[in-house]
C-alpha positions in Angstrom: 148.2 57.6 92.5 147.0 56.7 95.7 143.7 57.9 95.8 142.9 55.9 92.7 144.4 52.7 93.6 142.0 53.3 96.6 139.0 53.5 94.4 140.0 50.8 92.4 140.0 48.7 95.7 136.5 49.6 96.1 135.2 49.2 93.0 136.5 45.8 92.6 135.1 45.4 96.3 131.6 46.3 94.9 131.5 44.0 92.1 132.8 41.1 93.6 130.2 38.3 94.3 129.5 37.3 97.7 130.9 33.4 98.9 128.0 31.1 98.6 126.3 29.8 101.5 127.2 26.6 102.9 124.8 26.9 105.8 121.3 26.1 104.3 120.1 24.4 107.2 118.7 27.4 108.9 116.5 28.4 105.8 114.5 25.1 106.1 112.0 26.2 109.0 108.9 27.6 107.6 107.7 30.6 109.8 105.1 28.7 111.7 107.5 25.9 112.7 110.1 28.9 113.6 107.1 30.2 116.0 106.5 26.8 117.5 109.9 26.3 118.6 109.9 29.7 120.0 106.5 29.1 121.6 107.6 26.0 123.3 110.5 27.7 124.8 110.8 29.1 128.3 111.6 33.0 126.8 109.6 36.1 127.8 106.6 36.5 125.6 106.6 32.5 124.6 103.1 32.7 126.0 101.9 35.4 123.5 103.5 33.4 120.7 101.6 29.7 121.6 98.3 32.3 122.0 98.6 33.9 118.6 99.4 30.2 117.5 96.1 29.0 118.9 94.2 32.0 117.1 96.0 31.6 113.9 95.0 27.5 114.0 91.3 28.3 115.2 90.5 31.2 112.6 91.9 28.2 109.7 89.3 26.2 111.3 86.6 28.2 111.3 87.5 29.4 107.4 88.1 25.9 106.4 84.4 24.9 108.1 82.8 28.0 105.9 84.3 27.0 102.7 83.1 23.6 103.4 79.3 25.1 103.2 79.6 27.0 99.9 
């Protein structure tokens, strides 16, 4: 008796829907914005993140400039 009121607990456990989430604020930051703030931070590595920032924004330059020409 016990050892199936047990798996009734977790069956009902496993079908139960999870609470909604009322903390959608922190899913508005696209990645890129998410990097900046990082990047503007005094944090280890904050350095690498503005760099790859730099390279990600001159590389949509340059491909922007050659899909101009064609």
């Amino acid at each position: 008796m016990r050892y199936a009121a047990v798996v009734l607990c977790i069956v009902l456990m496993a079908c139960a829907k999870p609470a909604p989430s009322t903390n959608s604020s922190a899913d508005t930051l696209t990645r890129r914005q998410k990097d900046s703030v990082l990047g503007a931070s005094r944090l280890p590595g904050a350095r690498g993140i503005r760099g790859a920032l730099s390279a990600q924004d001159s590389a949509a330059a340059r491909n922007a400039r050659v899909d101009s020409i064609q």
